[in-house]
N, C-alpha and C positions, 0 to 999 in steps of 0.2 A: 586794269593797268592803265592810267594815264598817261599819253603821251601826246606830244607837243608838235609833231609835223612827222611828216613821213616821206620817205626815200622813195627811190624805185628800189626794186627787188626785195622787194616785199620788207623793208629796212626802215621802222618804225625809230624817231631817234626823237629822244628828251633830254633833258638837263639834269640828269641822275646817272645807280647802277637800277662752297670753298665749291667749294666744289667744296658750290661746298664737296666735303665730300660727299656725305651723303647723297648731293645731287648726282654725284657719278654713279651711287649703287644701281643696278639690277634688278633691285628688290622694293617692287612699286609700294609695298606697305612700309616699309622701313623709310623713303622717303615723304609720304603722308605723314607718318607720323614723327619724323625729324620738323617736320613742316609745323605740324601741331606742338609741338616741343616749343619753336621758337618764339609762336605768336601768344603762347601760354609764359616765357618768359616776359616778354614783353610786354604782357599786361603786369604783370607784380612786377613791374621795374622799379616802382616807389615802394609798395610795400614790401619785395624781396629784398632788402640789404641786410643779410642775415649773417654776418662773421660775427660770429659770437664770440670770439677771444682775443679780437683784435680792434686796432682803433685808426682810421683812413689819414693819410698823409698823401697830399698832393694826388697826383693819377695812381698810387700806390694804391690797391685796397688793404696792405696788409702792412702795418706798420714796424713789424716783428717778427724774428728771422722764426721759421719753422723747423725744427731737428727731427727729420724724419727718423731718425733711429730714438727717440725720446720716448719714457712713456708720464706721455702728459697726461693727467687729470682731465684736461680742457678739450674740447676738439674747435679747431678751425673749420667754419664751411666755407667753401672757398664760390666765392661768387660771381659767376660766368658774366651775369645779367650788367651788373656794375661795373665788370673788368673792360669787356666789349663796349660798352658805353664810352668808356674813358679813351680807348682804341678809339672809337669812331671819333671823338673829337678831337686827337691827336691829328689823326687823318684827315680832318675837315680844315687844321689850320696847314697841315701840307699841304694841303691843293689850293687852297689858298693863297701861299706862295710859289706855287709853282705859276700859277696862274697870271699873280704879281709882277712876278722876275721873268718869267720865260712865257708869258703869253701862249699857256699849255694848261687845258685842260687833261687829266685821266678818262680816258673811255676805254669801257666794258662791252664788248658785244657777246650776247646769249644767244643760240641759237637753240630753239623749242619745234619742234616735228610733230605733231598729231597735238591732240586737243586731251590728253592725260590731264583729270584733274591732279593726280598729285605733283605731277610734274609744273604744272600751268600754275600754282600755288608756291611753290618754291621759289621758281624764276621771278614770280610779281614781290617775294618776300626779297630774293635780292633788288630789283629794282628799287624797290620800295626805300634800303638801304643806301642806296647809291645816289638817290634822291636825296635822301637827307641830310649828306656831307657832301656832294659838289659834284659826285663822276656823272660825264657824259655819257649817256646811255643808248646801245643802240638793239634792238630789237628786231631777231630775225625769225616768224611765222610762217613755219609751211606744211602742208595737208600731208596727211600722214600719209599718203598710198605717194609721196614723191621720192624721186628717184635719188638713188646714194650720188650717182655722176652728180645732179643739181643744188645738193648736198656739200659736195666737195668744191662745187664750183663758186658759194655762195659765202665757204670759207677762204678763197682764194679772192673774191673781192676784200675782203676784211683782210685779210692779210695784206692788201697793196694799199689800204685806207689808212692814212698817217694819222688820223682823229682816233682809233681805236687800238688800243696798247695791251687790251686782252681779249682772249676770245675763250668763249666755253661753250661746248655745244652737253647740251640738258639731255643727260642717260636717265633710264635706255630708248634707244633706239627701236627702231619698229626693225620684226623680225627680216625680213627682206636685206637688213642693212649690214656688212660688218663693221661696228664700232670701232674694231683696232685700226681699219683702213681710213676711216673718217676723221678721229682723231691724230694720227700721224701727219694729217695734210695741215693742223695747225701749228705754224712756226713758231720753232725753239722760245724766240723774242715774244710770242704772245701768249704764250702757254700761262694762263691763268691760273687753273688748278694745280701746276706743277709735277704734271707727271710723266712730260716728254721725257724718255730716256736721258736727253744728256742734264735734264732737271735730277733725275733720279743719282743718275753715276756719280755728277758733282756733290749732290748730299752727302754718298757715304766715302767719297775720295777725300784722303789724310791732304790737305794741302790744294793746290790749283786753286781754278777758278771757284766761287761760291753758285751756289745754285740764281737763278734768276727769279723763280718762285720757289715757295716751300707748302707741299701739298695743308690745304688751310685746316685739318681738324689736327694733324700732329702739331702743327703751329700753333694751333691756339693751345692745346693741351702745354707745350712749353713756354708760352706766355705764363698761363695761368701760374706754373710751377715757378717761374722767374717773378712776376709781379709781387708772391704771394712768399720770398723771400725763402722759398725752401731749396736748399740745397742739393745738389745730386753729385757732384764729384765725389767719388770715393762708395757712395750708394748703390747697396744691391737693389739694381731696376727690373719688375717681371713683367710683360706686355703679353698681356693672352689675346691672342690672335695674331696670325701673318699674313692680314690682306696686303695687298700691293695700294689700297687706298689711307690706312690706320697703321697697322700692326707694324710693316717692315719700315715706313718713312718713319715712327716714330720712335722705333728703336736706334735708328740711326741716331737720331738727336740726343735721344740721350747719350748715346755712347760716345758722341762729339760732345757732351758737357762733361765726358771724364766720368759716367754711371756705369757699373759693368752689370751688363745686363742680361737678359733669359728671355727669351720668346717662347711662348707655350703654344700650343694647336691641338686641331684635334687627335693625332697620334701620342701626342705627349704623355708619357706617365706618371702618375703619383702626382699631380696639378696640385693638391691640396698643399702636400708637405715642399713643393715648390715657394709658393706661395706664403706661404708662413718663415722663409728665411728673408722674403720681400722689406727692405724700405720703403720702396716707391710700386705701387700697383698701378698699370695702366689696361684698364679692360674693356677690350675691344672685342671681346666674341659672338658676340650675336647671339648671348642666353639667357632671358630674365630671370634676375638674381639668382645668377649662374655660383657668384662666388660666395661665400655664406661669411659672419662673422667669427665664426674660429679657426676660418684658416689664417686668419689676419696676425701677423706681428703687433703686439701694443704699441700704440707709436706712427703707426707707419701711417703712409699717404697715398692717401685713393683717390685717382681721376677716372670716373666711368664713364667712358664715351658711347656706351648702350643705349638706347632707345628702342624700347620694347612695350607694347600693351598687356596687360594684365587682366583678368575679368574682375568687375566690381562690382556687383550690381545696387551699389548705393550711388552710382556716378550716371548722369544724366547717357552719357554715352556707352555704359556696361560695362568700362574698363577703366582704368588710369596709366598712365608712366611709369615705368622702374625703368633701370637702367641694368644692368649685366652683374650688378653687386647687391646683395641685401644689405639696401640703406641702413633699415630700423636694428640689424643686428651690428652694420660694421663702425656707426656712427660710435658705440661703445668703445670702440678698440680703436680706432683712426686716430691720429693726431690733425690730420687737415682730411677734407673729403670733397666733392661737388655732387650735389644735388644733381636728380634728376624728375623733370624737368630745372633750369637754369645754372647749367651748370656748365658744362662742353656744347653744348647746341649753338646756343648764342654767339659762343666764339669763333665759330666754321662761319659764317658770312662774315665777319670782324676781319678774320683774317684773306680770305680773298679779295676783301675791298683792298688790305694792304697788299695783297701780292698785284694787284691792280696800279696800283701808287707805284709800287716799287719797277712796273714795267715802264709806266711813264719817264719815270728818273732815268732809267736805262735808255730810255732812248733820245733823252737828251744828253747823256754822256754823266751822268751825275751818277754818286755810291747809291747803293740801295740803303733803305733803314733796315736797321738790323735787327733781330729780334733783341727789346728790352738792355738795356746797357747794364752789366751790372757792377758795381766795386770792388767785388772780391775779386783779386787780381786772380785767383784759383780755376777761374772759371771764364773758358774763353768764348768768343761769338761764334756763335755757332753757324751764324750766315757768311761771315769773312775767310774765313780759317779753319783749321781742323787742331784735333786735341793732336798734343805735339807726345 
C-alpha cells in the first residue's frame, strides 16, 4: 500500500480510498477469496465484456429492457466488471466537482487490527480503488494484541476529523474485541458500510428519511438489476439467505422497487419448488452451486452473490470460483445471470466508494445520488422514498 505522508496515531493518509461486505464477514476464507474474486475481475476487464445479447449505450451496459418473466432463447450475462467501471467514473467526475464547487474532497478512513493477510489484501484493494477516482484516504494500522478501549478511541478521532466522511473498521476483529461495541461508536454520518441501525430502520421504513448509506453488496446487486434495464415491480423476488450483511438489506430493496418477495434460509422448506416460482434469484447462501438448473423458472434472472472455491486440480491453485448457483446448468434457463468470478464482486467496492460520496454530499448539505435514475415512472428511488 502506497501512501503519501503520515499522521500521528498511527494515521497513514494519501490521496485515494462495501464493506464491502464481504469485508465485514467473519469468515477469513470467504474474504481471501471475495479478495481473489475482485483482482481476477480486474485483470479480464478488457477481455471480460461478455453481454452476449445485448449492445452498450452510454454508462448503460445493457441497452434492452430484460423481462424477467420471458422465456428468452438468448441469455444476458450481466457484467459486474464493466458496470462498476462505468460507477467509478461516474464517481470520479463527482468528486471532481465536489472538489470544484465546494473545495471538498471525499475521505474514507479503514481501520485494519492485526496483520491478516486476507484482511490486509482487501483493505489495499479498497484503497487501491479509492486511489483511482480521487477519495482521500486515510489509513489506520494497529498490532493485533491492541486494546478495544484504543480501538474505540482511534474511531472517535475520525469521527471529529472533518477531512473523513466514512469510516469502516476491516472484520473480524481479534477475538479479545466485541465487534458490536466497536462498530456502534462509529457515527450515524460516517457509517460507510451502512449498517448502523438507523442506516438499517430507514432502508426498510415506507416513507421518512432515506438511508444515508446502502449496505454496498445489496447496492450493487440493485445497480446491476437497474442498469441492466430488468424490471422487478410486480416480480416474484427469492433471496436465499437472511444475513443482516446480503440477505435481509436486499430484500428490503427489492420490496421498495414494488418486487414481492421470499427469503429462504436454512429452516426453510421445499427451497427448490420455492425457487422455481422465482423471476428474480438473488443467492446469498454460502453453498457452492448450492442452486442447481432445474429449480430455475425459464426466463428468470440470477444474481449470485457466492463466492466459493471449488477443487480443480487442472487450476494452478487446486480449485476455482463458483458462486452459490450452478453456472453451466442455470446459464441454459436464465434469461440475464452474473458470472462468478465478475459479476457482484466487483460491485461491493463500486458501491462503497459511492456510499463514500454520498457521505461527503451529506455533509455539505447536498441530496445524496441516488441509486440509478430510471424512466419507468412505475418504479420509484429506492434511496429517496419508499413504494407507496
Amino acid at each position: 500500500m502506497t501512501s503519501s505522508s503520515t499522521s500521528n496515531n498511527n494515521h497513514t493518509v494519501t490521496s485515494s480510498m462495501m464493506m464491502t461486505i464481504f469485508g465485514t464477514s467473519s469468515l477469513p476464507k470467504t474474504l481471501l477469496l471475495s479478495a481473489l474474486s475482485f483482482v481476477l475481475s480486474a485483470t479480464a476487464a478488457v477481455a471480460f465484456q461478455r453481454v452476449t445479447s445485448t449492445s452498450r449505450s452510454g454508462s448503460n451496459p445493457s441497452s434492452r429492457c430484460v423481462n424477467a418473466s420471458s422465456n428468452s432463447p438468448t441469455v444476458t450475462i450481466i457484467d459486474g466488471t464493466a458496470t462498476a467501471a462505468a460507477i467509478k467514473t461516474e464517481l470520479q467526475h463527482e468528486i471532481e466537482f465536489l472538489q470544484r464547487e465546494y473545495d471538498t474532497v471525499p475521505g474514507l478512513a479503514v481501520i485494519l487490527v492485526g496483520q491478516r493477510v486476507d484482511s490486509a489484501t482487501y483493505v489495499r484493494m479498497k484503497k487501491k480503488t479509492a486511489n483511482e477516482i480521487g477519495i482521500h484516504s486515510v489509513d489506520v494500522d494497529l498490532p493485533e494484541d491492541v486494546s478495544e478501549e484504543r480501538v474505540i478511541s482511534e474511531i472517535e478521532i475520525l469521527n471529529n476529523d472533518p477531512s473523513v466522511h466514512g469510516i469502516l473498521v476491516q472484520l473480524p476483529l481479534p477475538s479479545h474485541m466485541d465487534e458490536a461495541t466497536v462498530l456502534s461508536k462509529i457515527k450515524y454520518e460516517k457509517d460507510a458500510d451502512g449498517f448502523d441501525p438507523l442506516n438499517i430502520g430507514n432502508l426498510w421504513l415506507r416513507g421518512g428519511d432515506p438511508p444515508l448509506a446502502i449496505p454496498c453488496t445489496p447496492a450493487g446487486c440493485l445497480e446491476l438489476l437497474q442498469r441492466y434495464d430488468i424490471d422487478i415491480s410486480g416480480k416474484d423476488c427469492v433471496v436465499l439467505g437472511r444475513s443482516n450483511i446480503v440477505g435481509m438489506p436486499v430484500a428490503a430493496l427489492l420490496q421498495s422497487c414494488n418486487g414481492t418477495v421470499t427469503v429462504c434460509h436454512s429452516r426453510t422448506k421445499n427451497i427448490p419448488d420455492i425457487v422455481k416460482r422465482a423471476d428474480i434469484v438473488i443467492a446469498a447462501i454460502g453453498k457452492p452451486e448450492f442452486v442447481r438448473g432445474d429449480w430455475l423458472k425459464p426466463g428468470c434472472v440470477v444474481i449470485d452473490v457466492g463466492i466459493n472455491d471449488k477443487p480443480d486440480p487442472t487450476k494452478k491453485r487446486g480449485y476455482r470460483l463458483v458462486g452459490d448457483v450452478n453456472y453451466e446448468e442455470a446459464v441454459s434457463k436464465a434469461s440475464a445471470i452474473t458470472p462468478v468470478p465478475g459479476g457482484v464482486g466487483p460491485m461491493t467496492i463500486a458501491m462503497l466508494m459511492k456510499n463514500t460520496v454520498n457521505l461527503c454530499r451529506h455533509s455539505l448539505g447536498l441530496p445524496r445520488m441516488p441509486l440509478r435514475t430510471r424512466n419507468n415512472s412505475d418504479y420509484i428511488n429506492t434511496t429517496t422514498t419508499a413504494a407507496s
